[in-house]
C-alpha positions as CSV (number, residue, x, y, z in Angstrom):
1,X,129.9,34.9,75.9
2,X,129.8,36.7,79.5
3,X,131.1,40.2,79.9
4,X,129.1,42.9,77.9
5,X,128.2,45.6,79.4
6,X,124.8,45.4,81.6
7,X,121.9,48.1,80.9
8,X,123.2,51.9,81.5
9,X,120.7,54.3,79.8
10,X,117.2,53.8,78.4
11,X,116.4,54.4,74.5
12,X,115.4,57.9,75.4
13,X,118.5,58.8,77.6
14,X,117.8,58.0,80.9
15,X,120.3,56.2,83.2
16,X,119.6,53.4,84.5
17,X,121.0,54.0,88.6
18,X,120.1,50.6,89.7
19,X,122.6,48.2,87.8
20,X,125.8,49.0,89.5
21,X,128.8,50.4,87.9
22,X,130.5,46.8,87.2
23,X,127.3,44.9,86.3
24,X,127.7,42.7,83.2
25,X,125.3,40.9,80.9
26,X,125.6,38.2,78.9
27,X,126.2,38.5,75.2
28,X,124.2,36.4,72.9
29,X,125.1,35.6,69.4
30,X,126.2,32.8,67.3
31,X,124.8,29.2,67.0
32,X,125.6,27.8,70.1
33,X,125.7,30.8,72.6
34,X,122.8,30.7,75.0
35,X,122.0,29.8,79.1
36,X,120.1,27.4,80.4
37,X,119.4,24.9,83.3
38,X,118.4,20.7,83.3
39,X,115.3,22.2,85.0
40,X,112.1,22.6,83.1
41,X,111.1,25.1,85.6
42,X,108.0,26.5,83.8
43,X,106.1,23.5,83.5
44,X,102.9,22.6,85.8
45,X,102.2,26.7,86.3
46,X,98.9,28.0,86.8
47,X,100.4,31.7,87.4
48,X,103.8,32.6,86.0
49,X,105.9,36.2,85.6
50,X,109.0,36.4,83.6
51,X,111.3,39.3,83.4
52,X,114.6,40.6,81.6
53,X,115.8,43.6,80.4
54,X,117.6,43.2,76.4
55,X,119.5,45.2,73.8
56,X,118.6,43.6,70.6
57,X,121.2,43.3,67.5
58,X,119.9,43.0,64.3
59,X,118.4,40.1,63.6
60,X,116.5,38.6,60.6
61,X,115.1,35.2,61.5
62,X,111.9,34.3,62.5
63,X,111.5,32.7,65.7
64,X,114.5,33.6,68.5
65,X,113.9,32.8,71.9
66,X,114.6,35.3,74.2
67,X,113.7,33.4,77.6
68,X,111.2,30.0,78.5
69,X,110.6,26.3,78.1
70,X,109.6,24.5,74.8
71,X,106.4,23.5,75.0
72,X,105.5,25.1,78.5
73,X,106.0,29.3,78.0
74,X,107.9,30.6,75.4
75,X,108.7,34.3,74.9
76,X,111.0,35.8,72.0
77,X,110.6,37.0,68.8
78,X,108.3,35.7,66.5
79,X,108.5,37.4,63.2
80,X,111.7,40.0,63.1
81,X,109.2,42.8,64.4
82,X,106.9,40.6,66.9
83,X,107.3,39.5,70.4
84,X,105.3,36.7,71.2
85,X,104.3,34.9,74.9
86,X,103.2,31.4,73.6
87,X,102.1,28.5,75.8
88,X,100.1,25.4,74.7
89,X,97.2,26.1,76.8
90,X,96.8,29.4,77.4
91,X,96.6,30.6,73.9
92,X,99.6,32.9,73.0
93,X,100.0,37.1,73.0
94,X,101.4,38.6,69.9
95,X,102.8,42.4,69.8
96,X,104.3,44.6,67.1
97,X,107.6,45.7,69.1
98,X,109.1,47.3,65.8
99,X,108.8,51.1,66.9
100,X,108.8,50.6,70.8
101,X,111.8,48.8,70.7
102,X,114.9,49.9,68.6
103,X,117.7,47.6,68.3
104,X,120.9,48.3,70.0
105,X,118.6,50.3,73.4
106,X,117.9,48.9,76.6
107,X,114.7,47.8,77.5
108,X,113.0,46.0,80.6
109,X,110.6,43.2,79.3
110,X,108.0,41.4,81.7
111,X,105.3,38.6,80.8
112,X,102.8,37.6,82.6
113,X,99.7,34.7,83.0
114,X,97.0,35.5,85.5
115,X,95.6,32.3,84.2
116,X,92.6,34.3,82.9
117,X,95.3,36.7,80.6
118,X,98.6,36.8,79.1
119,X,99.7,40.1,79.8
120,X,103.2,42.0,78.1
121,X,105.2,44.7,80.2
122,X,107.5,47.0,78.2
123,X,109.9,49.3,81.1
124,X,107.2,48.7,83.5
125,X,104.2,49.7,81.0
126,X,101.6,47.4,80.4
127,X,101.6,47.3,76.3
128,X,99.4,43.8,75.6
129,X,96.9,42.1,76.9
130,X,95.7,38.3,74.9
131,X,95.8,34.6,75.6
132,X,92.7,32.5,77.3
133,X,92.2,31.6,80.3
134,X,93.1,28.2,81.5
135,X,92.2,25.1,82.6
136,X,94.2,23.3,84.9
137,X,98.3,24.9,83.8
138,X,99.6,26.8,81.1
139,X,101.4,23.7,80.0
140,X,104.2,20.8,80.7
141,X,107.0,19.8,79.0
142,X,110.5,17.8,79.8
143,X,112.5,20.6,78.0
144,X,114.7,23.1,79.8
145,X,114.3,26.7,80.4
146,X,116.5,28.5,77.9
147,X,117.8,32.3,77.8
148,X,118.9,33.3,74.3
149,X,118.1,30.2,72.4
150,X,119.0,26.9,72.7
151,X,115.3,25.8,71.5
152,X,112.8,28.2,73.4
153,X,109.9,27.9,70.4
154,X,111.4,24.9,69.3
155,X,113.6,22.2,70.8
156,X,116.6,23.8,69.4
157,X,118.0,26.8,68.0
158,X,115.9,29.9,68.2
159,X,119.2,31.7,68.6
160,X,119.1,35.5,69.7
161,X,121.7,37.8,68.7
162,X,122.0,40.7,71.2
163,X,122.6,41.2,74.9
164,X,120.3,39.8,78.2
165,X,120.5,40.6,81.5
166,X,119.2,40.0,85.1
167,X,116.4,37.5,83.6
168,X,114.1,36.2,86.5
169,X,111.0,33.8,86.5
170,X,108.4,33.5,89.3
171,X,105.8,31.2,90.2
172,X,102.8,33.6,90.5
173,X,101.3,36.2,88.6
174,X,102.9,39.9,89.4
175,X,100.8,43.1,89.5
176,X,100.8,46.1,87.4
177,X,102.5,47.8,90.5
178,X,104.8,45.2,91.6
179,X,106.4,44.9,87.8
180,X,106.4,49.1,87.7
181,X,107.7,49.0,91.3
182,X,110.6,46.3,90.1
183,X,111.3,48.5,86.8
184,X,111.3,51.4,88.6
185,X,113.7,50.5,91.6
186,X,116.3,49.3,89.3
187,X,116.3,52.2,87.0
188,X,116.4,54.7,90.0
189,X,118.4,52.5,92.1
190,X,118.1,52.4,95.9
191,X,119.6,55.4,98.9
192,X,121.6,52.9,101.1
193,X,119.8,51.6,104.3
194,X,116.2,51.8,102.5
């Protein structure tokens, strides 16, 4: 379901410049609702960074996928109050999210694997550290990556119920700096010509 509204203000207030007046995000909820390609661009990595920014709706259920691939990196919500960056073998990073991230508040969320580290960014902040390190990839699978469900921990459902927005992946691990820079930019936005 296209057309929410895209991220405006932070949980404390703050506007969020960078979006553009008419941006809109996708709204996730239901059974069926999620995004996805026929790519299962996650699989093979030996880096990876993953970024989005969400505005959870209340939500009961174990186990909704927030972005990934089955079986390659998963990310979403384990338990109700738990975020968790899974991959087969690179261990997995679990973090309590229940009072850093309120339901119905934008945030910026950004995982990362060094290949030594799974590492957790919260609006630009580094909040979790876990995982192993790897030998040879984080993991392969045939599934698809997924945004809002669709089977991220499992090969189906994993629904979300809530609102995602400007969800990018890249093929290399991102520094501290360059996801704070990224957070940062879009919250402030950019002067023209810069």
């Amino acid at each position: 379901r296209p057309g929410a509204s895209g991220p405006d203000r932070l949980a404390d207030g703050t506007p969020i410049i960078g979006m553009g007046q008419f941006n809109t995000a996708f709204a996730v909820g239901g059974s069926n609702h999620y995004m996805g390609t026929s790519e299962s661009a996650l699989s093979g990595l030996t880096e990876f960074t993953m970024s989005g920014w969400i505005r959870s709706g209340p939500f009961g259920n174990s186990r909704v996928g927030l972005w990934g691939q089955n079986d390659a990196i998963e990310f979403g919500y384990i338990e109700p109050d738990t975020l968790q960056i899974w991959t087969p073998n690179g261990g997995s990073l679990n973090w309590d999210s229940e009072e850093a991230i309120p339901i119905d508040s934008w945030f910026h969320l950004a995982t990362v694997g060094t290949g030594e580290e799974l590492q957790l960014y919260v609006n630009g902040e580094q909040v979790a550290t876990g995982g192993s390190p790897i030998n040879g990839n984080y993991g392969e699978s045939q599934f698809p990556f997924r945004v809002g469900g669709g089977g991220i921990f499992d090969d189906t459902g994993n629904q979300y119920s809530g609102v995602i927005d400007e969800v990018a992946i890249w093929d290399r691990a991102l520094s501290a700096d360059q996801i704070l820079t990224h957070f940062q930019t879009i919250k402030a936005g950019v002067v023209p010509g810069d």
